[in-house]
C-alpha positions in Angstrom: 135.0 68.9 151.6 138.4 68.6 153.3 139.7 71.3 154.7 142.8 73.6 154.2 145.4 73.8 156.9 148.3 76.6 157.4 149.3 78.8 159.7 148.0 82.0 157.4 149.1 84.8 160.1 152.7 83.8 159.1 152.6 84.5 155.2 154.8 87.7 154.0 155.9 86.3 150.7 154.7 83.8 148.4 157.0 81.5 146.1 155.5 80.0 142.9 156.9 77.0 140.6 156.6 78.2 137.1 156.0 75.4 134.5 152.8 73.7 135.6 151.7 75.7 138.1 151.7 79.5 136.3 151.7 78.1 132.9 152.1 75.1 130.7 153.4 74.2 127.0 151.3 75.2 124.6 151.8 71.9 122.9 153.3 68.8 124.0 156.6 68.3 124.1 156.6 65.4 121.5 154.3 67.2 119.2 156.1 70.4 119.2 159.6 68.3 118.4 157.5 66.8 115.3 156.2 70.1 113.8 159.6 71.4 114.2 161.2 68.8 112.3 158.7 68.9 109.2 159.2 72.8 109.1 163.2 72.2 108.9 162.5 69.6 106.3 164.5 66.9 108.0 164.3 63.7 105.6 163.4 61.7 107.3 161.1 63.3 110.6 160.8 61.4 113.4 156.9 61.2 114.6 155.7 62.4 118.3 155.1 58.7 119.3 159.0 58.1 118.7 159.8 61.5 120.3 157.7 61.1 123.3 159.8 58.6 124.8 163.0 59.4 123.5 162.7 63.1 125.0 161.5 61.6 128.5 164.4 59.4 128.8 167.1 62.3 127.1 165.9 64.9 129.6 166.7 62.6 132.7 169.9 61.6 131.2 171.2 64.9 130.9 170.1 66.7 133.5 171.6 63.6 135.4 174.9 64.1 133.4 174.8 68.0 134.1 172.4 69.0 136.4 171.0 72.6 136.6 171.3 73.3 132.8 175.4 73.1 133.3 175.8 75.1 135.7 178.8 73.3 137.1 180.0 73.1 133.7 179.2 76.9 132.5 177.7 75.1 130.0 175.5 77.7 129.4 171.4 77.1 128.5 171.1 77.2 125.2 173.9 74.3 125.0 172.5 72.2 127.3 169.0 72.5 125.8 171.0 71.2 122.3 172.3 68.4 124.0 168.9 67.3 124.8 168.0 67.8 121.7 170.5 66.0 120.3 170.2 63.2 122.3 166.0 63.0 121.7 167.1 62.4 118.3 169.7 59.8 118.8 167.3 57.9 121.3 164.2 58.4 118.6 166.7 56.4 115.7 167.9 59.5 114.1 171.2 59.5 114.7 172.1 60.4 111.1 170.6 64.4 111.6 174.1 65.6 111.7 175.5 68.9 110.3 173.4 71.6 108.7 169.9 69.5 109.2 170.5 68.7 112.9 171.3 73.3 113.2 168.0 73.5 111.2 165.7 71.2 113.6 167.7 72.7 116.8 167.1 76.5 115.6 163.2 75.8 115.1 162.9 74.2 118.6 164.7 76.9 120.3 162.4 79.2 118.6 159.6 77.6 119.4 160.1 77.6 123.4 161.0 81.1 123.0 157.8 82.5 121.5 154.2 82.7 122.3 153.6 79.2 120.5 155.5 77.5 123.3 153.7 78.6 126.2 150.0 79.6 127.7 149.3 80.8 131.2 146.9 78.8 133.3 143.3 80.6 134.0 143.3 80.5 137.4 147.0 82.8 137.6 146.2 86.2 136.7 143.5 86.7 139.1 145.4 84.7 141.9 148.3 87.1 141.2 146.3 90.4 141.2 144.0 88.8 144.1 147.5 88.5 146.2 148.4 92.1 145.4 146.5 93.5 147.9 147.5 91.7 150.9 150.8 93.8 150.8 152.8 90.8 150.3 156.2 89.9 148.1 155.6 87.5 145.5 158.5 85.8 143.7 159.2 82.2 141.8 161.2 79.9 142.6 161.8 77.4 139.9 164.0 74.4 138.6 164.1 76.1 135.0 166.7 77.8 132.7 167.4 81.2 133.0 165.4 81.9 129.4 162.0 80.7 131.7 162.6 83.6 133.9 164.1 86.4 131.5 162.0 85.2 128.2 158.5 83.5 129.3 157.7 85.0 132.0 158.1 88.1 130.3 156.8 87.3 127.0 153.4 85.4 128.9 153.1 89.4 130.8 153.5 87.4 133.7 157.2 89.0 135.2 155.4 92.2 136.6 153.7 90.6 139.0 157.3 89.6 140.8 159.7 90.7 143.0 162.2 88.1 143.0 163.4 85.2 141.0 164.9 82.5 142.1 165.6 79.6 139.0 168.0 76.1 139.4 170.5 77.4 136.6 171.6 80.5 138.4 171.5 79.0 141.7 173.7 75.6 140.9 171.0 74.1 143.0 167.5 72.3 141.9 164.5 71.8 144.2 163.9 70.1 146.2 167.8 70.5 147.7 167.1 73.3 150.7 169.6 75.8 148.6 167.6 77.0 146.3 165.0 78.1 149.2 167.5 79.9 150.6 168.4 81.6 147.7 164.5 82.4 147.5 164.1 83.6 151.2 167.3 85.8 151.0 165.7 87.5 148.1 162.0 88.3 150.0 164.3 89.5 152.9 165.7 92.0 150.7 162.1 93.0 149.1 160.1 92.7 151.9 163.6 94.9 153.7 163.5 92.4 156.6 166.7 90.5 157.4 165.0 88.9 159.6 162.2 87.1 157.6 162.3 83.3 158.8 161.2 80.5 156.9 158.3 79.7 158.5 157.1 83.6 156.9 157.7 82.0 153.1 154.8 80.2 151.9 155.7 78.4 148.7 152.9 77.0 145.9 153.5 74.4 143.3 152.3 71.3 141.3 155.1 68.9 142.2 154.6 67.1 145.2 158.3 66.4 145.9 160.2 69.6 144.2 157.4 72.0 145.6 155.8 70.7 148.7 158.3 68.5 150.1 161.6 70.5 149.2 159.6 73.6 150.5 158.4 71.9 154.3 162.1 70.8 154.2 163.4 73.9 154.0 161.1 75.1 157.0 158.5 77.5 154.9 155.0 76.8 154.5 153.6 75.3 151.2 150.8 74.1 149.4 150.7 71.3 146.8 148.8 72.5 143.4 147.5 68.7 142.2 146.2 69.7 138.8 144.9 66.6 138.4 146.8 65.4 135.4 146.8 68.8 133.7 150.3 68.7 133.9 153.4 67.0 133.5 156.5 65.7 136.1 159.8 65.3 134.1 161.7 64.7 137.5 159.7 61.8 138.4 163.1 60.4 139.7 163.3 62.9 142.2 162.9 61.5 146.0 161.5 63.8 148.6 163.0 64.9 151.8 161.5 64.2 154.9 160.7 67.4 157.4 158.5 67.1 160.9 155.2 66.0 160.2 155.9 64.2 156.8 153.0 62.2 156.3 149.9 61.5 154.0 147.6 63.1 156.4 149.8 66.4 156.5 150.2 66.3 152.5 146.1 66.2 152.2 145.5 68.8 154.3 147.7 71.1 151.7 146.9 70.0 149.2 144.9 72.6 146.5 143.3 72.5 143.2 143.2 75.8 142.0 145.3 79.2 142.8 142.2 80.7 143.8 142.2 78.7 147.3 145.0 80.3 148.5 143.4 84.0 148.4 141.6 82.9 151.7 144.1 81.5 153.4 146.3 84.6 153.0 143.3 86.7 153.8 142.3 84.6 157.3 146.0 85.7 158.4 145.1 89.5 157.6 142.4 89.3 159.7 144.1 87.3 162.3 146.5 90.0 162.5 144.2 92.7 162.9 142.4 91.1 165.8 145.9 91.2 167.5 145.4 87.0 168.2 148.3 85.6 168.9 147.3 82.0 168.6 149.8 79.4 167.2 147.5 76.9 165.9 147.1 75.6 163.0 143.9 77.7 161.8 141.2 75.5 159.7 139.9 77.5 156.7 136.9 75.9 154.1 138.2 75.3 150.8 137.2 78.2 148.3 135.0 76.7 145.0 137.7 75.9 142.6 137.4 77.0 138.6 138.2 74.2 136.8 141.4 74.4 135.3 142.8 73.2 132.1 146.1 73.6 130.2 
């Protein structure tokens, strides 16, 4: 069993990614496109195999074209998200959809992501989040999502109580792993935690993309672990290239690497009782890995 390495007597606040790492689409992304298209009664509905690559290769395109759901642009989220839209259906041979049927399709979509049919929360969250609660600690997200992830799912899922902060790519004008958006996320614990002067090294940030979450975060100068899910979930930047930061290496990246929320519970509490024994060691501490649930989306 490898173990887990961080420098627990640091943590103050903790920083989660959303989407894959709190919770996950209900359906797939394909699938969900299909069922929305037979209940607008398009004519002629494109499958979930044409959709499947079609929405991969429209989502890069446009967040290429306007990154951070148009910010620069004031594009606004719900327009970008029809852009996407639009272009999933251009790319998946239906570029005929026009008018009235394309406003039908669009409308069930947008509907879709914001109910409980779009999204479930992973079973390892809740007690992760409640577990952290007593440690005295200010949790927050920071997240490359529209602003509807952090004012509608989060909420809707019962999820946003558990947060102090939140930190998301379209307010910011800034997407992980760019060191901004960390900044934007530290300011924020500074303010919660009433500590201007919180460092970096104080944030420890948690999610299941190795180069938005881990790398981005070690970039930026906080502590982070990388949730691997083990294929539970799904990386729409895989374009992205991550930033180097001291110690970058594959060693460094096992060593902090998790499969469940659960293991970080000890790691936050070996720094509480670090603290209390007054130990003012700077080592990196080496803490056994807690039995993982197994977790499925």
């Amino acid at each position: 069993m490898r173990p887990l390495s961080v420098l627990p007597s640091t943590i103050r606040a903790v920083s989660f990614d959303v989407t894959g790492t709190l919770v996950v689409h209900r359906h797939g992304v394909s699938e969900a496109y299909a069922n929305c298209a037979a209940q607008s009664r398009m004519t002629d509905p494109p499958t979930a195999e044409e959709l499947k690559p079609a929405f991969k290769a429209a989502w890069r395109e446009v967040c290429e074209e306007m990154p951070c759901f148009g910010f620069a642009e004031k594009r606004g989220g719900r327009n970008w998200w029809k852009h996407v839209v639009r272009r999933t259906l251009d790319l998946a041979g239906r570029t005929d959809v026009e008018g009235l049927e394309f406003e039908r399709f669009f409308r069930r979509v947008y509907q879709h992501y914001g109910s409980e049919e779009g999204y479930e929360v992973l079973p390892d969250v809740v007690e992760c989040l409640e577990g952290l609660g007593a440690y005295n600690l200010s949790l927050g997200v920071t997240s490359n999502t529209a602003t509807r992830t952090i004012e509608t799912t989060l909420p809707l899922t019962k999820l946003a109580p558990y947060f102090d902060w939140f930190v998301c790519s379209a307010d910011v004008g800034f997407e992980k792993p760019h060191r901004r958006i960390f900044d934007d996320a530290l300011r924020d614990a500074r303010f919660w935690l009433d500590d201007p002067t919180l460092a970096p090294e104080n944030m420890l940030h948690v999610g299941d993309n190795l180069v938005c979450d881990y790398m981005g975060a070690k970039a930026a100068g906080f502590q982070a672990l990388y949730l691997d899910r083990v294929d539970k979930t799904t990386n729409y930047q895989d374009w992205l290239v991550g930033p180097d930061y001291p110690g970058k290496s594959e060693d460094d990246i096992q060593k902090h690497t998790i499969r469940d929320l659960s293991e970080i519970i000890p790691v936050v509490l070996a720094g509480q009782q670090l603290e209390e024994e007054e130990t003012d060691d700077d080592d990196d501490l080496i803490i056994p890995r807690a039995a993982s649930s197994s977790s499925s989306s």
